[in-house]
N, C-alpha and C positions, 0 to 999 in steps of 0.2 A: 504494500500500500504506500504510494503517496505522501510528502509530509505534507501538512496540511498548507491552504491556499493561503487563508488570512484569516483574520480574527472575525468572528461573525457580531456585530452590531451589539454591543451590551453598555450600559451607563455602568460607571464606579462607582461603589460604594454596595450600599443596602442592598440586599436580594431576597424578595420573598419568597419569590418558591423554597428554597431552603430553607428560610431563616424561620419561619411559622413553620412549618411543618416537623422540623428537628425541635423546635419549641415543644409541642404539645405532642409527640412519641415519648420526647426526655419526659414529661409531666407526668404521660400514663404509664410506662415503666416503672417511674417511680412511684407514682398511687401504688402500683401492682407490689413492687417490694416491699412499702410500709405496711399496705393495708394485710396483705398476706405473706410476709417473708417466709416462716417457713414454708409453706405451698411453692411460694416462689422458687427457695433454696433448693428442695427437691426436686422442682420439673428442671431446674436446669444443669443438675447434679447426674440426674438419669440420661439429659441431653448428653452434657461431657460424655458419661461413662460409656454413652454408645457410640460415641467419636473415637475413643480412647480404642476401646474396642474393636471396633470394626475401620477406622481410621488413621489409626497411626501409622502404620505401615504409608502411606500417603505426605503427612505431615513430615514423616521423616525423609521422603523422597524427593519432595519440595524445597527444603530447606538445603538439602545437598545438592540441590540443582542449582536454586539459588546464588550459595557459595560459589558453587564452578563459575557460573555464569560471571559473576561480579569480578574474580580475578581471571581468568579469560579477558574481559571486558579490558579491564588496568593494564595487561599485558599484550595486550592484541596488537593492530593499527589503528582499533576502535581509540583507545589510547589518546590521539592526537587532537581527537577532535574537541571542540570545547564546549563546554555549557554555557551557551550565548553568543552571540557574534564571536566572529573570526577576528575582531580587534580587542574587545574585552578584555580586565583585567578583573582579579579576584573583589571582591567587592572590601574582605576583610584580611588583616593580614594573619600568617599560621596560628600565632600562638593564639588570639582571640576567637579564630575557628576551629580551633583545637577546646578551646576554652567551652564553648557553647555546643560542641556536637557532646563532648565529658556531662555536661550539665541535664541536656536536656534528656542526651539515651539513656544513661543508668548510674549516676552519678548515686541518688538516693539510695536504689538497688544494694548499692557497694556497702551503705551503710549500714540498711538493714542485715544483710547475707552477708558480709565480709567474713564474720565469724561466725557465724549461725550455721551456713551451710556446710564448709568442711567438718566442724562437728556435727553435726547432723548423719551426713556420711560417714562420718570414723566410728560414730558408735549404731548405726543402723546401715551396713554395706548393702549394695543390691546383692552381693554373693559373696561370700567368704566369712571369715570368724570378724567380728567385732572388735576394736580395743586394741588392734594388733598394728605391728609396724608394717605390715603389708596393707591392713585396713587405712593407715594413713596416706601410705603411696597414694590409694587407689580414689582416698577421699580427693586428693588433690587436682587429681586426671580429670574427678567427673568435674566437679568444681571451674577447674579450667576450660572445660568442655562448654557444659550450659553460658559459658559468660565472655567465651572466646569468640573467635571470629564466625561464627554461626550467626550469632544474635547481629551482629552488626553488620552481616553481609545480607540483611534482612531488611534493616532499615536503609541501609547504602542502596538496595534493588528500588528499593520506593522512591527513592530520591532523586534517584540515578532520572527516573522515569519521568518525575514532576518535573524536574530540571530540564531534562533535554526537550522533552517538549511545550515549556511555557519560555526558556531564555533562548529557545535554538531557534524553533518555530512558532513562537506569539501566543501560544494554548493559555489559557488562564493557571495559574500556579493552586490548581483544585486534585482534587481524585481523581473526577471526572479526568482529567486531561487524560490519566492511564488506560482509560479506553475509547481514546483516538485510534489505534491501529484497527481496531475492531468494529468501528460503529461510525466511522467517520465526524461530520457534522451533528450526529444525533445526540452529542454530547451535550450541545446546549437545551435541548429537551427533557423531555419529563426521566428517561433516563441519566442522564447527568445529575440530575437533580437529585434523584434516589442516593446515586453514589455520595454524593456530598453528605445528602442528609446521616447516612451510613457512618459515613467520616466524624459526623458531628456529636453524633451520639454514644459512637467511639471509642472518640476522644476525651467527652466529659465523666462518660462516666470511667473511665479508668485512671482519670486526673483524681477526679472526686472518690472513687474507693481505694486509690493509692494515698489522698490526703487522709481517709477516716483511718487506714492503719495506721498509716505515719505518723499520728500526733499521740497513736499509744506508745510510739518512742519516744519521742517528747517528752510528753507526760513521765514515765518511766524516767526519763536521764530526770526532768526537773524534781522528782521524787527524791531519785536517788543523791543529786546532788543538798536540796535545799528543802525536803520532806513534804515537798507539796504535793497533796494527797491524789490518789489516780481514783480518776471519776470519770463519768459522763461529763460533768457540768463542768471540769476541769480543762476536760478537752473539748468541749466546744469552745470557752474559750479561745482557746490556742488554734483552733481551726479561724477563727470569727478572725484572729490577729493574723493567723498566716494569708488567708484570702485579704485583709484590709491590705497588706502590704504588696500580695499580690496586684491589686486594683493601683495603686498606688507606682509600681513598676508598671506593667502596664501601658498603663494613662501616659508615661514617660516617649513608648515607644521602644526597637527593638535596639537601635545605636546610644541608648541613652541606659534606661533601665536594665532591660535582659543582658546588654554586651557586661556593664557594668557586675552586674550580680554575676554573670558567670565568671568571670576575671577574677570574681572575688574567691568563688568558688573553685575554683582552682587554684588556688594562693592556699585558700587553709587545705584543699587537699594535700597539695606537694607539703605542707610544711607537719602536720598530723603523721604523715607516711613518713616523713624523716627521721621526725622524733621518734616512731616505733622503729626505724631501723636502729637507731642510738641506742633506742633504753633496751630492747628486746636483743635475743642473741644473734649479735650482728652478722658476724660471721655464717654461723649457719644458715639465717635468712635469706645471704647471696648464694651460698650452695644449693639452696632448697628451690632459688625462685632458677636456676641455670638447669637441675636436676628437670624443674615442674615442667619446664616450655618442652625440652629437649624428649618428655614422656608425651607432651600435650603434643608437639609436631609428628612423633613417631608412631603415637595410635590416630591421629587425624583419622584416616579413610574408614580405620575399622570401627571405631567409635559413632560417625559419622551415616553408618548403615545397621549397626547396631543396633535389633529388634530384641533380644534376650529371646527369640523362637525358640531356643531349644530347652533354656533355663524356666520357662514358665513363670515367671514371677511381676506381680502385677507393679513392679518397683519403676518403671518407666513410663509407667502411666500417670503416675503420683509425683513424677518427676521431670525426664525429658520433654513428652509431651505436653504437660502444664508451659514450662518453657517456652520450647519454640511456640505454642498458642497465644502465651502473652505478647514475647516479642511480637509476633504477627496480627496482634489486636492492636498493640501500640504503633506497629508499622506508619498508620497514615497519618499520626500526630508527629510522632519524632522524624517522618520521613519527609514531610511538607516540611518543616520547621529545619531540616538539614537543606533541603533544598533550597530554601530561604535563604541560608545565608553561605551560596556554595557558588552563587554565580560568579562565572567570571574561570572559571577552572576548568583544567584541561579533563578527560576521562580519567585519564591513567594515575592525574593528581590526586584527583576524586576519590578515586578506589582504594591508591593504597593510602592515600589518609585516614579516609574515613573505614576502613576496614582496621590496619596496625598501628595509629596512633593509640587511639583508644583502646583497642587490645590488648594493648601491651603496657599500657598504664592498669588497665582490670587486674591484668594477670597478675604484676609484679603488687596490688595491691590485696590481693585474694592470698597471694605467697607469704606476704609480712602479718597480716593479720591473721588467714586461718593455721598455717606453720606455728604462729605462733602459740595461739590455741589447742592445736593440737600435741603440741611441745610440753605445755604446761599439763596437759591430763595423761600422756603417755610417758612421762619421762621427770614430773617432778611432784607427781603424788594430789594435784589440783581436781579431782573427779567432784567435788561441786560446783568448778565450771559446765563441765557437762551435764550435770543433772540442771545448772541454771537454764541452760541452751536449752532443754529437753522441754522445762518447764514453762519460760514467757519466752520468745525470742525476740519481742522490743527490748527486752531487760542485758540481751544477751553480749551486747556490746561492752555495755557499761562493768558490769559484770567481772568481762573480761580486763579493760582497762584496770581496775583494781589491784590488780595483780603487778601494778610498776610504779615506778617511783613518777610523784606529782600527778599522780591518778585524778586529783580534784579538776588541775587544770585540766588534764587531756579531757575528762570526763566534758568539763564546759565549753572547752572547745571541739567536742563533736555534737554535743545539743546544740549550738549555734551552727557547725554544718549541717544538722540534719531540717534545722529551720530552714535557712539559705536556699538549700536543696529544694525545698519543699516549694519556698516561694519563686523558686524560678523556673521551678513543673510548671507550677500553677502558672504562672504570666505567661511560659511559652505556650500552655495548651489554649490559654486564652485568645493569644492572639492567631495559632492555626486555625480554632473553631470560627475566630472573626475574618480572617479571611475566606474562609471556605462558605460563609454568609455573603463575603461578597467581591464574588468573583472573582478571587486569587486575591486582592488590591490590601494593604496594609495602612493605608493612608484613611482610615477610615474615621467616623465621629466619634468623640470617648463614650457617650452612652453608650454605645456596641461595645466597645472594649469592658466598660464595667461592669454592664449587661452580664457576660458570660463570663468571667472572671468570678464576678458576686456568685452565677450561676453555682459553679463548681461547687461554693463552699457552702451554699444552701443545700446542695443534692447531697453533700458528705455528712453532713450536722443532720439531715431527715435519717442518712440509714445511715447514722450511729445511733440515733435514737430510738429506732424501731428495730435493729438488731438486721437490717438488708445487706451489709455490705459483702455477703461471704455469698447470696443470688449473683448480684451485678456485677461482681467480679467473676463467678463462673459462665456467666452472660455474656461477659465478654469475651473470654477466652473461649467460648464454644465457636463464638463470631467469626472468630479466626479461619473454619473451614470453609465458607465459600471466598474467604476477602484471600483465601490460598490458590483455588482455580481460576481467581480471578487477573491475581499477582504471574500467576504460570504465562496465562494468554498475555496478558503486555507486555511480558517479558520479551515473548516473543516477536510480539508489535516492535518493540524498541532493536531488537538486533534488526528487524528487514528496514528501518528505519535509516538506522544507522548504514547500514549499507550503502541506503541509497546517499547518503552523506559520503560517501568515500566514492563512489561513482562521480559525485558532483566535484567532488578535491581533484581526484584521477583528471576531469574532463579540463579541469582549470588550467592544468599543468602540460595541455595537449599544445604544441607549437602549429599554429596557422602559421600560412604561407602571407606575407607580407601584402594589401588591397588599399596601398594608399600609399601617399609620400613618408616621410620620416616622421617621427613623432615630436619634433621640432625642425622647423622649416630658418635657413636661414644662413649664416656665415656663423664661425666657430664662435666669434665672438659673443652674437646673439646667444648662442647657445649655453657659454659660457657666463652671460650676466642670470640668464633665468637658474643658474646652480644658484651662484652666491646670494640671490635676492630673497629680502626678507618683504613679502608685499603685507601691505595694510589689510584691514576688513574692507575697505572700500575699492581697493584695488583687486580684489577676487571676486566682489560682490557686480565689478564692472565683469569682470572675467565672466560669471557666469551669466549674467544679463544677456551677454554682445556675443559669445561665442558659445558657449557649453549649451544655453537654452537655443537658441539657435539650429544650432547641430539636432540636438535631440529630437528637435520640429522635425528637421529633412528627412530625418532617419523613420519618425513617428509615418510622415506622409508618405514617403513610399512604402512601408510596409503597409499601408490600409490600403492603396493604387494594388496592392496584389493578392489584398481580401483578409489581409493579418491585420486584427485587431491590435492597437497600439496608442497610446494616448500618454500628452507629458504633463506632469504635475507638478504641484510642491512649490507653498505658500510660504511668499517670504523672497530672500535677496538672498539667503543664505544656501538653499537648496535648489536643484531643479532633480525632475525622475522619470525615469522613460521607463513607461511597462507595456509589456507584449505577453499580451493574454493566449491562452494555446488548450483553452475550455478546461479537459479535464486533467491533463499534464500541468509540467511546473510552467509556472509564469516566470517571462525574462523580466527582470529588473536592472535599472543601470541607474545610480547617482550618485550626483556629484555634488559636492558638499563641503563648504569652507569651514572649514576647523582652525581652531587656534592653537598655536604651540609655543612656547617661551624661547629666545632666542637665544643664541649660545652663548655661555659666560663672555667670553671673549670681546662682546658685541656692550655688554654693560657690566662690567668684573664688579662695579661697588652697591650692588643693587642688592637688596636681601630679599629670598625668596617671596617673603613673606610680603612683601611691598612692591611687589611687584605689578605693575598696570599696562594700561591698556598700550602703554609708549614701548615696553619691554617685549611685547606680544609679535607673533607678526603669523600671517597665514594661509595655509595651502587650500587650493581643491581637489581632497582626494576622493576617491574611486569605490563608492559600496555598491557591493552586491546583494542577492539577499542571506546571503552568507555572513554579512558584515563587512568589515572595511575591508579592501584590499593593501593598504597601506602604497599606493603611490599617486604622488601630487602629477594635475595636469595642467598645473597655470605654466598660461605663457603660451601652451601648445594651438597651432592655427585651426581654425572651421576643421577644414580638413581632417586633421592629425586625429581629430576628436573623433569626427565619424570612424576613422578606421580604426579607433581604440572599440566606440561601440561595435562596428561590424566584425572584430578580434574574438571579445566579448560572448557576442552574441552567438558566431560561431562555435565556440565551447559549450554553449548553453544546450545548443544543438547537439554537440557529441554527447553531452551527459544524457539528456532525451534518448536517443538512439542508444545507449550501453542500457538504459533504464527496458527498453521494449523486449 
């Protein structure tokens, strides 16, 4: 299929058909869990366990396809191409998109499970004795398993997909966009609509029953640090304070608020993870975390396909499968919300960032915290650590911190990262559900922002109060199976997509035969001043007036003299744009477009960047496709020169059509 033509007629901002109808499903959902949770709990309990049962086998085959697919992808030639124009640059720099992808995919996760889960597995194995130094190995494999590059090759396929077709080809930055390959246009229709709504209800509620657990850690750290009692009424509180501040981030916006909070959240992660390399056994921790990968890399494939068929034991139901289902519920939150802030980046950048950065900060932080844990119960007599783990696992962190020296501090500075955390779920999930209200756009009014922000922490404070959240959390992860068949087929959309993107590079790179004079007409000389010349805005702004729109007419008018549709646009002094329509194939585009660039130090050496004006500026017309820029200037060049760049152009335009057929 096609990438898509153009953006089909939508206003920015508000979207009803989503925005109501995701309203009032979330309202009876929720009636449904308050007024009958257990009823609820169980129908969707029986749901899982028929997925589990009769679908795993599936989910795990998904998820391995997934993974291939993603590094394939990073590794390919697919690789080159970018998310967004061909001139594009990243929007954010590493460490801040490093900072926010940490934040948003399982930064909390970490908090909660960091030590929970290897004990968990060291004293309940899927197979083998308990309690044993082979039970720890193996705790640490699975460990590494569920949190390693599975889950994030999960959310990077969503991304990958929102990305490429709202910054490559103009799709709205929605769900919806992931089935372009399949549905064409009818995305803007009442299906699209669906998906979105899907998306919306999703997202909140897995924002909202990941807040109503999260604040019994809270709770729990403030307990245990300062005896403040564990309640309902404690924890709404603290849910009412994390949503205000989430409202409050938010309202900021995603460069102000979110970037901020996540930067910060990374600041006390690296410095938390340090101190426990310090106070904790150092040494062994670096043997353990070199020992973990080099087991985690080595069982990758077997692990990966790994049904326990022959063992029988329903331990990966309770476990794996939960898993990849969550990740795969949270998919369209974390994966819009990485997409968000990914433009500008090449494939292969994409990939391996967003697959081994974060990977590889889980892992080495699962090493230091559950090693360490498991350290203390196998090897220094601590067994009411794991009976605490057994017992609450909000409590289970804390618990463990006890066990080192300034345990008060560490202890308050992971209740303040588990808040952080919390509040910057909450602001990111707020603002994908606001975009996906309305039509990708981020720029929206703050009543929508608070709207669904407030949202969250009212849907979390109903089912804490009425006992729902252990329904809507299995609600969601059952969710997971169709948004998996769904995730399959655009995957597939996205490779023939991409293809056709490497057709078009291929065609670009094709050498026509020379249909016109030189591409500067004149004596060396002439030729020589259009290098060094640094022209004004008003001097390009003549250039395209008198020559570039010009040209484009000639070229426009004979192409219609021979029945090709072709018309030149483009309002304003700054642009002109020649399009040649070709019905249900790609449309040629050609424009030329004066951009500003800073002139060389040389030209103004005492000038600080920062004060730099319109006198320091000076500007080219260069050459976009619908590709994006091509990065070369054509001022200076005659009528002529022009048409034969577009009939060069055009030509290619043609090859790529003809490789496409």
């Amino acid at each position: 299929m096609n990438p898509p033509q153009s953006l089909s007629p939508a206003k920015v901002g508000f979207h009803p058909p989503v925005f109501y109808p995701a309203s009032v499903l979330i309202l009876a959902l929720l009636g449904f869990a308050a007024v009958a949770p257990d009823t609820a709990e169980r129908f969707f309990k029986a749901l899982q366990a028929v997925i589990v049962t009769n679908g795993s086998w599936f989910y795990v085959l998904t998820v391995a396809i997934i993974l291939i697919t993603v590094i394939f992808l990073g590794l390919s030639r697919y690789g080159e191409i970018k998310l967004g124009p061909d001139h594009s640059e990243p929007d954010y720099g590493n460490l801040t998109w490093f900072a926010m992808l940490f934040s948003a995919g399982m930064g909390i996760g970490l908090m909660f499970f960091g030590v929970a889960e290897p004990v968990m597995h060291f004293l309940s194995p899927p197979v083998g004795e308990a309690g044993t130094v082979e039970a720890a190995r193996a705790a640490m494999k699975i460990t590494f398993f569920h949190w390693g590059l599975h889950a994030w090759a999960i959310y990077a396929i969503v991304a990958l997909i929102l990305a490429f077709f709202s910054y490559r080809h103009g799709l709205p930055l929605t769900l919806r966009s992931a089935l372009y390959p399949m549905i064409g246009e009818r995305i803007y229709g009442p299906i699209g609509h669906a998906v979105d709504v899907f998306a919306v209800i999703g997202t909140v509620f897995g924002v909202a029953t990941s807040l109503g657990y999260g604040v019994m850690q809270v709770n729990a750290g403030l307990n245990h640090l300062f005896g403040l009692p564990v309640g309902t009424t404690t924890q709404i509180v603290l849910i009412i304070a994390v949503t205000g501040l989430a409202m409050l981030s938010v309202a900021t916006g995603l460069d102000k608020g979110i970037r901020i909070l996540s930067e910060l959240n990374m600041g006390m992660a690296v410095l938390l993870l340090v101190l426990m390399v310090i106070l904790g056994p150092t040494v062994f921790l670096l043997q353990a975390f070199v020992q973990n990968t080099g087991s985690y890399v080595a069982d990758l494939v077997s692990k990966t396909f790994n049904l326990f068929a022959y063992e029988k034991t329903d331990w990966i139901g309770g476990w794996t499968i939960l898993y990849w289902g969550w990740w795969m519920s949270w998919a369209p939150f974390v994966g819009l919300f990485i997409a968000r802030v990914s433009r500008g980046r090449t494939i292969r950048e994409f990939a391996m960032g967003v697959l081994f950065v974060p990977t590889g900060f889980t892992l080495m932080w699962m090493t230091v915290f559950g090693n360490s844990a498991i350290e203390l119960i196998l090897h220094q007599g601590q067994a009411a650590l794991g009976e605490a783990v057994q017992a609450d696992v909000a409590l289970a962190l804390f618990a463990f911190l006890e066990n080192f020296p300034f345990s008060g501090v560490l202890s308050l500075l992971a209740t303040v990262m588990v808040v952080v955390f919390f509040v910057t779920s909450s602001d990111s999930g707020s603002m994908v559900v606001d975009m996906l209200c309305s039509r990708g756009h981020d720029n929206t009014q703050l009543w929508q922002r608070i709207y669904w922000a407030g949202g969250e922490g009212v849907v979390a404070i109903v089912l804490l109060l009425v006992g729902g959240l252990g329904a809507l959390q299995t609600m969601t992860i059952a969710s997971a199976l169709p948004f998996a068949v769904v995730l399959l087929i655009a995957t597939y959309g996205l490779i023939k997509a991409l293809r056709i993107d490497l057709y078009k590079r291929a065609s670009l790179q094709v050498n026509v035969a020379p249909m016109g004079p030189p591409a500067v007409t004149g004596s060396w000389k002439n030729r020589l001043h259009n290098i060094i010349d640094y022209p004004t805005r008003e001097v390009v702004h003549r250039f395209i007036a008198q020559v570039a729109r010009p040209a484009c007419q000639e070229v426009a008018a004979e192409l219609n003299t021979k029945g090709i549709e072709a018309k030149v646009t483009g309002d304003g002094a700054d642009q002109v744009i020649l399009s040649v329509s070709h019905g249900d194939e790609i449309d040629f585009v050609y424009q030329v477009l004066a951009r500003a660039h800073v002139k060389p130090a040389f030209l103004s050496p005492d000038v600080p960047e920062s004060e730099l004006g319109e006198a320091q500026k000076y500007y080219r017309a260069e050459i976009h496709l619908r590709e994006g820029g091509q990065d070369y200037d054509i001022m200076g060049w005659s009528s002529e020169a022009v048409i034969s760049d577009i009939i060069d152009q055009y030509h290619k335009h043609m090859h790529f059509l003809h490789l496409l057929r």
